[in-house]
N, C-alpha and C positions, 0 to 999 in steps of 0.2 A: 256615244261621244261623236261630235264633227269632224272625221280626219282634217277638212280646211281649217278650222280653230287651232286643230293640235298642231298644223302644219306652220303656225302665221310667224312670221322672222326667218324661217328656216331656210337655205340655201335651195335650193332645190335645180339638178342638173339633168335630169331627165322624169319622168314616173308615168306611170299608166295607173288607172282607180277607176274604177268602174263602179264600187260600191263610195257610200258618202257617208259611213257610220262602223265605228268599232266600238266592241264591248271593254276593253279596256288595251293596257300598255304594259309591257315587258320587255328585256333584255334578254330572260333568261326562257330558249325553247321549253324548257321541263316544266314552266309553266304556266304555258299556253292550253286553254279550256274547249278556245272557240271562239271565234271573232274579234282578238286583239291584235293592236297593232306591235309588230316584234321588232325589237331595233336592234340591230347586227351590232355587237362592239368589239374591237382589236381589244382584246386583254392581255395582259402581260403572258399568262401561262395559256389561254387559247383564246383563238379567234371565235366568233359567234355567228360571223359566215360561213363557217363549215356546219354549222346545226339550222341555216334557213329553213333546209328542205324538210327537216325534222321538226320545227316549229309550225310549217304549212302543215306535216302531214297529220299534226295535231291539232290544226283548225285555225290558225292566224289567219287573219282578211286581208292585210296586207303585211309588205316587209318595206321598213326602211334600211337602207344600206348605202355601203360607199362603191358598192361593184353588185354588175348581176350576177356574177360567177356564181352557180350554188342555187338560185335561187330559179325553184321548178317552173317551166314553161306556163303561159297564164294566170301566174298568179300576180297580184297588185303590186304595185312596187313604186318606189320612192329612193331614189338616189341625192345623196348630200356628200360634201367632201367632205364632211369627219360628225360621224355619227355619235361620238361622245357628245359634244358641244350640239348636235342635235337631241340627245337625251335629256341634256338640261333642258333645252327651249320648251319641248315635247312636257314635259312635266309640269314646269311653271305654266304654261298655255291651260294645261290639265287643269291646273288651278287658283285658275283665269289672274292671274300675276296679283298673287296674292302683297307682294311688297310696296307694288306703286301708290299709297298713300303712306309709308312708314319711311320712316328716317330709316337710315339703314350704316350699319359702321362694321366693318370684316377687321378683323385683327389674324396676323400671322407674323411666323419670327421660328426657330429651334424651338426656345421654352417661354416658359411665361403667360403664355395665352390665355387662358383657362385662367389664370390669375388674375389679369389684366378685365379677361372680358366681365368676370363675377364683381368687381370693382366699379367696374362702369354699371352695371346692372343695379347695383345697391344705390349708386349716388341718382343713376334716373329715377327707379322709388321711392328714396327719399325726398324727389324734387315731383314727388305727384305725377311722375308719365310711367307707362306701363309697357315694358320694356319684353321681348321674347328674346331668349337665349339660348345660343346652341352651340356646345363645348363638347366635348373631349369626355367631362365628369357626365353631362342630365342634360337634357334641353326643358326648357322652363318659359309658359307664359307668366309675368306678374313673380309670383312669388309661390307658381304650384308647378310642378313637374308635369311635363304630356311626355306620358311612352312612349318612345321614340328606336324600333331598332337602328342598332348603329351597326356598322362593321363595313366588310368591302365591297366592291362590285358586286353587282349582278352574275358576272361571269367568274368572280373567286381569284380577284384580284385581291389578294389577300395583305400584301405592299401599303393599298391605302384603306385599312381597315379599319384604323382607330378613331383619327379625328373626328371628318367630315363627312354624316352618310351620306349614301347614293341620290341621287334626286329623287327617284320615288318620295325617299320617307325625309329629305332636306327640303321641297319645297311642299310636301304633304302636312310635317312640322308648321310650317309659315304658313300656312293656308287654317291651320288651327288655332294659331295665334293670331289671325287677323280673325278668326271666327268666336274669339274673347276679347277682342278687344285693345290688341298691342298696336300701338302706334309707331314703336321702333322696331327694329332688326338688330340683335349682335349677334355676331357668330364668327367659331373660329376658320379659318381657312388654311389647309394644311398642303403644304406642296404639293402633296399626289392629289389631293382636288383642285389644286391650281393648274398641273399639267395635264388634267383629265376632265378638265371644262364642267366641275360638278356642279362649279357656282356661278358661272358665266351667263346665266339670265336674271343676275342681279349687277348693278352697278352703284355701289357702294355710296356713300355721302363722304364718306370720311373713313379712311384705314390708316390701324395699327399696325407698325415695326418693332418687335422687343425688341431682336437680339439675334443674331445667324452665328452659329459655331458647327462643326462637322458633325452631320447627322444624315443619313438617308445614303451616304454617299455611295450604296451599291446598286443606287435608284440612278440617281441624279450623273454621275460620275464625276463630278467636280465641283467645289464653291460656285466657280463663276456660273454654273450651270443651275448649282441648287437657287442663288441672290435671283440669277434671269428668271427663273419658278415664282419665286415671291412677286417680282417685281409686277406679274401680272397685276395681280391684284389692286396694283397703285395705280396702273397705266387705265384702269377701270374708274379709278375713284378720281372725285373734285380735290380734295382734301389729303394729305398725309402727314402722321405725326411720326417721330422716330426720336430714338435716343442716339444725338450726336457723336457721342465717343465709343459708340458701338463700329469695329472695324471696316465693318460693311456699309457705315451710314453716308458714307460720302459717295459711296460709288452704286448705291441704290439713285439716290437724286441725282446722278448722273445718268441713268437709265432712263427715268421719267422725269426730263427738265419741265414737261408740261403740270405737272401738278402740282399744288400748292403746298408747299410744303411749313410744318410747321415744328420747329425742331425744340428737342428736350435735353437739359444735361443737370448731371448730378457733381461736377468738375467746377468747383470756383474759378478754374483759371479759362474756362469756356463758356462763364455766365456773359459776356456783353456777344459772345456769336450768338445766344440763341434766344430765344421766343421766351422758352420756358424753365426755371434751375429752381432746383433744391440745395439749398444755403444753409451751412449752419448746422452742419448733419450729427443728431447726436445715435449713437445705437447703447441701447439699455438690456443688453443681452435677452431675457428671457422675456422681459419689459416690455420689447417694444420698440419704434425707434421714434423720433422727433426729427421736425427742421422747417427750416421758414421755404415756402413758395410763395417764388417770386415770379411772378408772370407779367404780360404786358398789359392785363386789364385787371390784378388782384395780386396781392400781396396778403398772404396769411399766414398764421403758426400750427402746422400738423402736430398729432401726438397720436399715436396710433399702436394699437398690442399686435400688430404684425411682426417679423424677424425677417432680417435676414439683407445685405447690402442689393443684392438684386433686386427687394420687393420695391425700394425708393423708386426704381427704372418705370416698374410694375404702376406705382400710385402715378406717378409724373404723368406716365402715358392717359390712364385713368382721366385724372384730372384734367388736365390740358382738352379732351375730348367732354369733359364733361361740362366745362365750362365753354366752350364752344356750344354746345348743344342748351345751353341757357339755363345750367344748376348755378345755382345761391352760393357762394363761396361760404355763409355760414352752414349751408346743408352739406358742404363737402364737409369743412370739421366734423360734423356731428355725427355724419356717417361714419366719416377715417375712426374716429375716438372705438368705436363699437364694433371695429370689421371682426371679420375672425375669414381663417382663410377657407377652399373651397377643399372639401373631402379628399386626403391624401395628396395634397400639397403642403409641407412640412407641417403635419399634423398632429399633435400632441394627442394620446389617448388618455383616458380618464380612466384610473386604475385604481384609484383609492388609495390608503395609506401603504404605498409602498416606498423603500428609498431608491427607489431609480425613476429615469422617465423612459419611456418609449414614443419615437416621430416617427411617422409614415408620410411617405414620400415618393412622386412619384418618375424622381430623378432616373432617366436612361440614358444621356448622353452624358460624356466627358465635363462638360460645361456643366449641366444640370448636377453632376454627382460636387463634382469641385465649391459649386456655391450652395450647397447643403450644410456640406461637411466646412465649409469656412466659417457657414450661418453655426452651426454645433458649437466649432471652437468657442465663440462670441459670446457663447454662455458660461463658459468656463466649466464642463465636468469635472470632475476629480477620471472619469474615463470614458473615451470616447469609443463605441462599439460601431462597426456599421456592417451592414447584411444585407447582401445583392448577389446579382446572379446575371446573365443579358440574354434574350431574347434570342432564339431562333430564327434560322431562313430572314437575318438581318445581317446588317453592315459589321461584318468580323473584324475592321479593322480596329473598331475604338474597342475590344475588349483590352488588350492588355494598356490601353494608355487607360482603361478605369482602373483597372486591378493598381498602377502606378501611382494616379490621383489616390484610391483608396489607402494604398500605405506611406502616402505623403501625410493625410491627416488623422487616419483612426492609430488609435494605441490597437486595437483588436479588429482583424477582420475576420469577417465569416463567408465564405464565395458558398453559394447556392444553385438552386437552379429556378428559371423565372423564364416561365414558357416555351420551352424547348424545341415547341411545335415537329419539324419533322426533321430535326439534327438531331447528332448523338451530342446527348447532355453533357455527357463526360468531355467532349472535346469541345467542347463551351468553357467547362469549366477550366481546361487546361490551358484555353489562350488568354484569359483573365487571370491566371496564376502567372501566366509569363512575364507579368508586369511585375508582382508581388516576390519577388528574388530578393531574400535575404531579409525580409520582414520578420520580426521578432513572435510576431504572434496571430497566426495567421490558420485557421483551419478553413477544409472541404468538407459539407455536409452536404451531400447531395439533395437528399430531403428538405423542401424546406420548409415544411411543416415540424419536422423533428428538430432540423436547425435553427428556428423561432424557438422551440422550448427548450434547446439548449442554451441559448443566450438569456433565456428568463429564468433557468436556473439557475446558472451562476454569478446570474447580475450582482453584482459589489453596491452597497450606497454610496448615492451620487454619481453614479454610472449614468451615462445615455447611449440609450440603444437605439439604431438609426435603422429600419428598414426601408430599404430603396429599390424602385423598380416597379411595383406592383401598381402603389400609390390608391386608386379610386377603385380599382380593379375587386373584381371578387369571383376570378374565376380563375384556372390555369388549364392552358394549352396545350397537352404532351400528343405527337402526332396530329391527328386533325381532329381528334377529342378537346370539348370544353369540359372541364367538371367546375364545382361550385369548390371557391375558396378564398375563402373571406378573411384576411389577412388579421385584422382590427378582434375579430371574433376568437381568430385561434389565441392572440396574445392575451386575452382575456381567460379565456379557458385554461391558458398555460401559468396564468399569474394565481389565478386558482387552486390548480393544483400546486404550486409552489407554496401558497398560504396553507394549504391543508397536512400537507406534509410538516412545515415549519410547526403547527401546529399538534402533529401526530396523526393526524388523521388519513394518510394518504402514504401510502409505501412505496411510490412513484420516485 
């Protein structure tokens, strides 16, 4: 590769090259082969400047960095003021800017993304354009999956792990999808890719706002700090859609008065502020919900087997972009009529004749748990169960406001455990029961494999059993172990055994 091509946008405040060619690019010294270019990154748990020397004495050609400190006498070198935001550039350059012929639309907010974005994805293929997408759940050209690892930094920034991967395999993804044939770009953007420049050699056509509620906050240290995070992302883009009576939406467009904004509400009494409203809202519990969009260029009647008061936020955003981007207002119906949502976002599993349901879900915050479980009530169970647990080496302040929310609306809670990573599980579970004081019916199963087959064996008919947290997930985190754990799989295996036993067959 041409160190000048990898280099082209890049800041550059001093550098010596004596060579004109590397074998390839990395972040991480451990591995470096021989002749790649190593790019230094400040990570949250360690700097990548302290391993220059160790990356040269393993054969890198050059180093890009924000200081020479570190880095061995005579060797190449390349100075930028912030070498994250030079990883992105360096990668897309890699592969040779694989989005400048594609429409391009980021979506970020708390929740809903993943929702939002798989929305928009359906109604572009339904409207004949071929569409690549990159979520939280798969990244997908068209309507097939491209294997895509996801997870943190390069250096084991483990913080932004989930959403948005690393530019390596986020503009390697796009570079795949313009090598099939996508014409657009969705993709989710998640605050710690926003503060850490993953996506910043893209500039958007058009970006989504769901929703900001308290999440990350042992990242971020504050709202106004997490809203500034997002806000990149618009201060990027032509375009911005948002849902009006979202509490953050007014002082987001205050942030970016230069972009065009284009606003959504599901509020009769806020239909002549905005652009775009959902009028007429019926919700049909397990059904589905219905309502007329009214926009400034269409007026139609949804009916859609989606749940839940948030997902109307979810279609508006959808829509509004979709038809901006030139879909048929009858191909939006036709699509809405037949959605079904994206894997472990309030999920119905298919169990066969049994009398309960089981939803997976892949609710982690306060806000995400609260519009699950409201979404539950709306179907009326005869009992509503829900099963969660929260994340390690995360924000410990919303455990016990979950544990609060959960015994505001379950009849039954079950606290778990849900990736522990490198905390003591127990005392996870303890600051999520601090919430749960004086809840009628409320256990701790640690296990929560065992604590899944305990709730499918005692399910009552007409029960819904709600599990949350995991969602799309099929693995668990204890220490810096992954193991495989397929949420969907065990409740199947547990309904099983429940039928065999019921049956005689099974002494379980």
């Amino acid at each position: 590769m041409e160190i000048g091509k990898l280099l082209r946008d890049i800041p550059v405040t001093e550098a010596k090259l004596t060579g004109k060619e590397v074998t390839g690019i990395t972040s991480d010294s451990r591995r470096v082969q021989g002749g790649e270019l190593l790019i230094c990154i400040r990570g949250l748990h360690h700097d990548g400047h302290a391993y220059a020397a160790d990356g040269v004495r393993r054969g890198a050609a050059a180093v890009l960095a924000e200081t020479k400190e570190g880095i061995p006498d005579g060797t190449d070198y390349i100075l930028t003021p912030d070498t994250r935001l030079a990883e992105a550039l360096v990668w897309n350059n890699r592969y040779d800017r694989p989005t400048e012929d594609m429409a391009k639309v980021g979506i970020t907010g708390t929740g809903g993304k993943t929702s939002t974005a798989y929305l928009l994805r359906d109604l572009l293929l339904a409207d004949g354009k071929n569409p690549g997408c990159i979520t939280t759940v798969s990244t997908t050209a068209g309507k097939e999956e491209i294997p895509t690892p996801s997870g943190g930094s390069s250096v084991a920034d483990a913080a932004g792990a989930m959403t948005t991967p690393d530019p390596e395999y986020f503009y390697g993804a796009i570079a795949e999808m313009r090598r099939r044939g996508c014409d657009t770009l969705i993709y989710e953007a998640s605050s710690h890719a926003l503060s850490m420049h993953k996506t910043d050699a893209i500039r958007p056509d058009t970006a989504l706002f769901t929703n900001l509620s308290p999440e990350h906050m042992d990242y971020h240290g504050s709202m106004e700090r997490y809203l500034a995070t997002k806000a990149r992302l618009f201060s990027m883009a032509k375009t911005g859609i948002l849902p009006l009576e979202d509490p953050w939406a007014g002082r987001l467009m205050e942030l970016v008065p230069e972009c065009r904004w284009i606003t959504c509400t599901a509020d009769p009494a806020k239909f002549t502020e905005c652009d775009n409203a959902a009028m007429r809202i019926r919700y049909h519990g397990a059904a589905g919900i219905s309502f007329l969009y009214c926009g400034r260029d269409a007026i139609f009647r949804v009916q859609t087997p989606l749940v839940g008061r948030y997902t109307v936020y979810n279609i508006l955003l959808a829509v509004s972009c979709g038809l901006q981007m030139g879909v048929d207002p009858f191909t939006v119906r036709r699509t809405l009529a037949a959605a079904h949502p994206p894997a472990g976002r309030m999920q119905r599993l298919e169990l066969g004749k049994v009398p309960f349901t089981v939803f997976i879900d892949y609710a982690h915050t306060p806000a995400a748990l609260e519009q699950v479980l409201v979404t539950a009530r709306e179907m009326h169970p005869a009992k509503l169960t829900v099963l969660f647990g929260c994340g390690g080496d995360r924000d410990r302040s919303k455990r016990p406001v979950m544990g609060e929310i959960a015994g505001r609306y379950a009849d039954k809670v079950v606290i778990t455990d849900d990736n522990p990573r490198t905390e003591d599980p127990g005392q996870i579970r303890k600051e999520i029961l601090a919430g749960l004081t004086g809840h009628p019916d409320c256990t701790e199963i640690p296990d929560r494999r065992e604590a899944i087959r305990q709730v499918i064996r005692e399910a009552a008919a007409g029960e819904m059993i709600l599990l949350c947290g995991k969602g799309h997930e099929t693995y668990e985190i204890r220490g810096k172990t992954k193991t495989p754990f397929d949420e969907a799989e065990i409740v199947r295996d547990a309904v099983s055994s429940r039928n065999r036993s019921d049956t005689g067959y099974d002494e379980e």
